[in-house]
N, C-alpha and C positions, 0 to 999 in steps of 0.2 A: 092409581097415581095420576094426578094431571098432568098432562101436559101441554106448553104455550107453546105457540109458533109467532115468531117475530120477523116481521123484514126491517132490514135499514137499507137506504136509499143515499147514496151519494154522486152528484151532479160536480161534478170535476172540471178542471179546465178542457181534458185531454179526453175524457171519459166518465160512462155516464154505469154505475156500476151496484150491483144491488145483493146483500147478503140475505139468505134466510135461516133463521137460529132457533131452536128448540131448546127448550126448557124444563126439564123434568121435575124440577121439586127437590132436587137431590143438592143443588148449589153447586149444578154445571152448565155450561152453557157449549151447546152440541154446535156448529155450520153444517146445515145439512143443502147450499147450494150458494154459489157463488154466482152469480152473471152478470157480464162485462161487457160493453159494447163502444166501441172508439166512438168519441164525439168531440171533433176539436171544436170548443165555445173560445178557449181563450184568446185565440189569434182577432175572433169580431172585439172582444171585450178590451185586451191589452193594445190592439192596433187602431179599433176604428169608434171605442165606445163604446159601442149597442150591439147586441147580436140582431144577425139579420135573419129576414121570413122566412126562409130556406133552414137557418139552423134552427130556430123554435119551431117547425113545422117536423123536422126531425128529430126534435127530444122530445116533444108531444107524442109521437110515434114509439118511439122507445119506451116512453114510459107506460104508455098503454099496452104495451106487452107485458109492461114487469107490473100492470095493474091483475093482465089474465094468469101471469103465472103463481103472483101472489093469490087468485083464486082457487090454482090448482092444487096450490099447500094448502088453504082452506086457514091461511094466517089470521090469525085474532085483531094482530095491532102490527100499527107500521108509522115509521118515523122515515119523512125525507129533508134533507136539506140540500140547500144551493152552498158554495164557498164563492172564492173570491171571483171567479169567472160571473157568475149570475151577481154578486154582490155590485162590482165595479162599474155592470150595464145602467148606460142613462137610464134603460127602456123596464126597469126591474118590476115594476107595480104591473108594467101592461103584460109582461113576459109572467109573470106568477097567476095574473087571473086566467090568462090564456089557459095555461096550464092546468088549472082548476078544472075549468069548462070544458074542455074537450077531452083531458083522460082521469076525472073524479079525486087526481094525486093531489092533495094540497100544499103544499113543498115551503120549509122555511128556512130564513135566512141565517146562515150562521156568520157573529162577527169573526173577527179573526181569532180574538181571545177564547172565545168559544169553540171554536174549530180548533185551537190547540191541545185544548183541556180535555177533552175530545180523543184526539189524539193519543195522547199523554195516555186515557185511560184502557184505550187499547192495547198498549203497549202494556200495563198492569192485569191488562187479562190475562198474559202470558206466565200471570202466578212466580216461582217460586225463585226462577231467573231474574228476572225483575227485581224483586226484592233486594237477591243481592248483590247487583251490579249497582244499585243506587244507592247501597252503604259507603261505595268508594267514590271517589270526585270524578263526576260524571256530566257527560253537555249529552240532551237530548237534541237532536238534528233532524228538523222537522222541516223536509223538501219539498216543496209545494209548485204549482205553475205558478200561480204573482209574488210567492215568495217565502223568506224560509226566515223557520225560529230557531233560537238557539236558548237552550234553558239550561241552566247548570246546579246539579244537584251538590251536593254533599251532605255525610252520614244522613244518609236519606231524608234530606230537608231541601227547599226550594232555596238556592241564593237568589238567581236573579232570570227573568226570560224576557227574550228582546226580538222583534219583529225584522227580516230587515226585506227591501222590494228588493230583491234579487233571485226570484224564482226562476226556474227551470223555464216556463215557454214566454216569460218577459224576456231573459234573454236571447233566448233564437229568433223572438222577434227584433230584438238591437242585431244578429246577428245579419238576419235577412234585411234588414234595411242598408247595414254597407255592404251587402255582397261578398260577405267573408266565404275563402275558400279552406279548403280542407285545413290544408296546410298551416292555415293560418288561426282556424278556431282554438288553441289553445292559450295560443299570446293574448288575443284579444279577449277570451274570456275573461284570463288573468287582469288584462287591464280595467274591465269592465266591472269585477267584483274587489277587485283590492283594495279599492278606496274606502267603501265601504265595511271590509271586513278588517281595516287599518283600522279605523274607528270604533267599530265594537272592540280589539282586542284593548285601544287606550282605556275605553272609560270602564269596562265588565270585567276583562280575565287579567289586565294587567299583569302580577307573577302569579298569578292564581295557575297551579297545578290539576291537569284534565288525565286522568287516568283512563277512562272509558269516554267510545262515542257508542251512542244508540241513534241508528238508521230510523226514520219513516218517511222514507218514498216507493214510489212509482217504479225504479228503475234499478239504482244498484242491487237493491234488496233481490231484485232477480237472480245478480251473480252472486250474492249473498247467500242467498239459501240451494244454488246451486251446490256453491263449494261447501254447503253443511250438510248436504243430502238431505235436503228438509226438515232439518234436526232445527227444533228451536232454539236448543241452548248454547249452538257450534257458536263458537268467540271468534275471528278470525284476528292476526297480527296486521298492523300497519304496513310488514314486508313483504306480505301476502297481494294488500291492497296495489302497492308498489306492482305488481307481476303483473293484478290484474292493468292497469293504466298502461305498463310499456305492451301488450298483448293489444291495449284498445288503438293504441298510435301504430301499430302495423296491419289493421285491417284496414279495408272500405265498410261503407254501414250497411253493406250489402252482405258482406259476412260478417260483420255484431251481429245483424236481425235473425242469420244464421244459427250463429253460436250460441245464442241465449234466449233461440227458437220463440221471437217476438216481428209484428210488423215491421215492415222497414222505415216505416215514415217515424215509428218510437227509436228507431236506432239512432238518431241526432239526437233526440232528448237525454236516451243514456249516454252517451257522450258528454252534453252538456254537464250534465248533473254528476258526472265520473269528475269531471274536472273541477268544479265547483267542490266536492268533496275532496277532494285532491288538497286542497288549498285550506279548507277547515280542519284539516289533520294536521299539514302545518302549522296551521294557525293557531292550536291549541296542544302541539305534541301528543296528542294520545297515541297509546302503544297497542288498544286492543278495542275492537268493532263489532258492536253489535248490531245485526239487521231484525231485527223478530220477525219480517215478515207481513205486517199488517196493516190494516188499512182503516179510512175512518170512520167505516160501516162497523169493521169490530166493537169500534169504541162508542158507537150508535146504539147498540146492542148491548153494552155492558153497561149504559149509562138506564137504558130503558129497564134490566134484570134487576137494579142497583133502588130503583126508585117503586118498582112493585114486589120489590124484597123476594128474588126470585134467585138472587147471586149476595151474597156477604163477601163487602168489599173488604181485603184487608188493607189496606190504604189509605189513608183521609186525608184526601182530595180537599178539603174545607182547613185545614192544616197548612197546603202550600199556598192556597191561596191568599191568607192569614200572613206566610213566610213574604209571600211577595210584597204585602204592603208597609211591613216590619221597616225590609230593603228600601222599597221607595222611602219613605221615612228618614232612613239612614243615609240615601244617597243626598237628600236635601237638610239635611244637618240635625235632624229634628231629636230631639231628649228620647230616650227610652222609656228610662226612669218615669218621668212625666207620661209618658202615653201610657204606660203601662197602670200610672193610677187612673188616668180618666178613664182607661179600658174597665178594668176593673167594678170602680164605680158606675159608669154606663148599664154595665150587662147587666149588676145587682139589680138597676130600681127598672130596666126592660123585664127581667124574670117578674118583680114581684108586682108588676100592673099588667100581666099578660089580658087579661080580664078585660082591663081596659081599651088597651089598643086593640087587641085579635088578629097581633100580624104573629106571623108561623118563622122558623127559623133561619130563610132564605134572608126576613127583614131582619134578624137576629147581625148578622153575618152582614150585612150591607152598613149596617151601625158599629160594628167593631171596626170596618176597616176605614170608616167614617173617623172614630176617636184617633185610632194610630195617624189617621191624617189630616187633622183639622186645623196643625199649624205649620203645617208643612210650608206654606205661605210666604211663614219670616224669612224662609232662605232667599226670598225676593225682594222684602221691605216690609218694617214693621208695622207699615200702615198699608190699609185696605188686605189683612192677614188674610180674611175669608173669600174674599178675591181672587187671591193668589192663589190660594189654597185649592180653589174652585180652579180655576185655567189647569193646576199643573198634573189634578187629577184627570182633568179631561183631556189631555193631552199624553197622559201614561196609559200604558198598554198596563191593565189589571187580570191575570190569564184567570179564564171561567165567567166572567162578565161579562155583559151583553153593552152595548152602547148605552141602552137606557137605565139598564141596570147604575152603571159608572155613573152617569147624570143624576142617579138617585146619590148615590152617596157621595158626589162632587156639591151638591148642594146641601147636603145636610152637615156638610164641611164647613161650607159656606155660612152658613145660617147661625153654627154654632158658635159664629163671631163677629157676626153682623146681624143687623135688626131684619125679623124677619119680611119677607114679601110675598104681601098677600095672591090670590089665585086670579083676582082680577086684575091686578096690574101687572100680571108675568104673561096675562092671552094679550093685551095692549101690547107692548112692548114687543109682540112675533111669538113666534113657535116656541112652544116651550113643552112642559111635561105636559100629560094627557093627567083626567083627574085623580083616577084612582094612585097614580104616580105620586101627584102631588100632595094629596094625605097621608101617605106616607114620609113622605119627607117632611111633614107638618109635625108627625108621631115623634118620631126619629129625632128630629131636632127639637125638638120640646123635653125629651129625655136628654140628647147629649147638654144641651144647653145647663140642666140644670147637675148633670158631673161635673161640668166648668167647673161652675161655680165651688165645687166641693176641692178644688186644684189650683184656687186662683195665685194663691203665693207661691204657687210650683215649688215647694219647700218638703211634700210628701208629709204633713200634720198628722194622718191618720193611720194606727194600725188595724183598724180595720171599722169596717161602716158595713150597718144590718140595716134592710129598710122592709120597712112595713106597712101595711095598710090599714086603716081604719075608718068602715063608714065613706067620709069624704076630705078623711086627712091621709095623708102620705109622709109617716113619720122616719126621717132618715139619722139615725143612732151612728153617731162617731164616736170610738173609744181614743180620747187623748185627751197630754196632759196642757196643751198650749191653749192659748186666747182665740176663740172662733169668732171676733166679731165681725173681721171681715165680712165671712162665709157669711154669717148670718146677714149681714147688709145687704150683700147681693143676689142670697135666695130668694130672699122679698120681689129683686127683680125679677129674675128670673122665672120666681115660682106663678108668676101672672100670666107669660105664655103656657106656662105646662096649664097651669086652672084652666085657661082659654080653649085647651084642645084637648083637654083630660076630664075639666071639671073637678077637680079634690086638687086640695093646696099641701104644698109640701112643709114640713115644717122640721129645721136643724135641731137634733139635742144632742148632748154631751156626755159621754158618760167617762168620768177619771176615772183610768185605769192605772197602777203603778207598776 
């Protein structure tokens, strides 16, 4: 039987912490070591910008430890990444090559969106729990140092996940800057996050009903799995939660570090984050708490098993993230009805020129979530739609996306409604996508462009469209019984960028059906 050994590497605001994971072939996946080592980055990152030569001199150090001990398990492959601490530094390009060169790590950056999904998938390794806590209406609560997510499921589908900066050591850095005293950290917490979590509850939970929370931090999850005796499945109630907080306000953090047998300098953080959760329990009445425990090396780890087919996910991840653009969608007024045919049509004539383009399923998925939002736009004005369209994508948090990922399919939004723009006048103009980026969105929108077309009366003509290839025609069979001459007018248009990037012309036929 083979077996892999894997490390994940997570570079943390507070801590710099590295899992190793076995893999037997059986569709488990084993922790056969955990090592953690305190490293506050967040305080240079969130207080002063850049981390300073002192701290990159000692996570160089760190990591070249966790390079020898990855030798000593004789690991196969290894994945590290930075989060928002290493993200948010001016210094991030000189702090990654350093890192490179003196301990062989090569560390990447995760967006936020990425780091959630991430997350998320951790939390799905914990199997059968999982499942079915996320049939009932559920906010995952995803505590971070620069700041925390809130995702809210229902009958196990994505409604909505929404970023907010109010992480655990942004806070104690507002805290340390007025000289808050004991006495006084919990008001001023309160003041510090309510405004904030006043506004997510208007425009996201409104009377929306949360049954469950699911934990992922640093801190509670301690007393968490304390009071479960390590039990993953242990639920705890809200009034429970309650005990622990009147218990936190009678000690010093001299005895939390005690209690919950942690540093003393983390015992402010769970503090923080006790009371910060405190407030998301109100804020959404959940009556039962889930901590799993885990971190977002698990989900480092699940994602690596997931991709060399070492673990069969039961959850499709590719599913919420689908859900989530549904939602954006819906939050800016946009037709279902309508997306849902141009979706349709899209993915038909992507399947059937695979040949052609040669993108793989990731470009699959950037072009669906492309259709569901390419007029997202009009909810701003009906003119310059692909504009719109483009800003409001790149401005929405899309969970599992990378920055450039989003720029891919902000522009292929774009484009699907505005004349395209070429490669040399997008380097003029500044920074823009890199190439291989940009043939993609060339592909991509030369496909959606010409589903438009097949949707232009947004009247829903067709039940159903077969497309085919031939040679160097691309014949697209519509079964209905109305007058396609629109469609036909404007495929002509249309069909001159797809020729341009595809070479074969597409050409509309008809078949009555009764």
């Amino acid at each position: 039987m083979s077996v892999k050994t894997f490390a994940a590497i997570d570079i943390g605001s507070f801590e710099v912490a590295m899992k190793i994971f076995e893999f037997s072939g059986q569709n488990s996946m084993r922790e056969i070591d955990h090592v953690r080592t305190k490293l506050d980055l967040g305080t240079d990152a969130y207080g002063k910008g850049k981390l300073s030569n002192e701290k990159v001199d000692e996570l160089c150090r760190v990591l070249k430890e966790f390079s020898d001990i990855m030798k000593t398990y004789k690991v196969e492959a290894y994945q590290a990444y930075g989060t928002s601490a290493i993200r948010e530094a001016a210094n991030t390009v000189i702090l990654l090559d350093r890192i490179a060169q003196r301990t062989g790590i090569r560390v990447g950056l995760l967006s936020n969106s990425e780091q959630r999904l991430l997350d998320y998938k951790s939390i799905a390794s914990r199997g059968e729990v999982f499942r079915k806590i996320i049939e009932e209406k559920t906010a995952i609560v995803d505590i971070g140092g620069g700041s925390i997510q809130i995702s809210l499921f229902d009958s196990d589908t994505l409604v909505s996940t929404q970023n907010l900066r109010i992480g655990v050591m942004r806070i104690q850095e507002r805290l340390n800057h007025i000289n808050a005293k004991g006495a006084q950290f919990e008001r001023i917490i309160d003041e510090i996050v309510t405004a904030q979590l006043s506004a997510y509850k208007k425009l996201y939970l409104k009377e929306r009903e949360i049954q469950n929370l699911i934990i992922v931090d640093d801190y509670i999850s301690l007393w968490a799995l304390r009071k479960a005796g390590k039990s993953i499945s242990r639920v705890a109630g809200a009034p429970e939660y309650e005990q622990f907080m009147e218990s936190l306000r009678t000690k010093s953090l001299t005895e939390v570090a005690m209690s919950m047998d942690i540093p003393e300098e983390k015992a402010i953080l769970v503090y923080v984050s006790a009371i910060l959760l405190k407030r998301i329990i109100r804020l959404t009445g959940a009556q039962r708490i889930w901590a799993p425990g885990v971190t977002l090396s698990d989900g480092i780890g699940y994602e690596y098993a997931e991709k060399k087919r070492l673990l069969k996910g039961e959850h499709n991840f590719e599913k919420d993230i689908v859900a989530c653009a549904v939602n954006i969608s819906k939050r800016y007024m946009g037709s279902r009805k309508q997306a849902e045919s141009i979706e349709k049509f899209t993915l038909a004539i992507f399947d059937s020129v695979k040949k052609l383009h040669g993108l793989g399923k990731r470009e699959r998925l950037y072009l669906q979530i492309a259709a569901i939002l390419c007029d997202c736009g009009k909810f701003i004005s009906l003119i310059n739609i692909g504009e719109n369209s483009y800003n409001i994508i790149m401005a929405t948090e899309i969970i599992g996306l990378s920055h450039m990922e989003r720029e891919i399919v902000a522009n292929v939004a774009r484009f699907s409604q505005e004349e395209f723009v070429y490669y040399e006048h997008i380097r003029t103009a500044g920074p823009g996508l890199e190439k291989n980026a940009y043939l993609t969105v060339a592909k991509l929108t030369a496909i959606l462009k010409l589903a438009c077309t097949l949707n232009l009366s947004g009247i829903q003509k067709f039940k159903e469209v077969k497309v085919t290839m031939k040679e160097e025609l691309l014949f697209i069979t519509v079964e209905t019984l109305v007058d396609i001459t629109l469609e036909k007018r404007f495929l002509e248009e249309s069909g001159v960028f797809f020729k341009e990037v595809f070479s074969v012309s597409p050409i509309i036929k008809q078949k009555k059906v009764i």
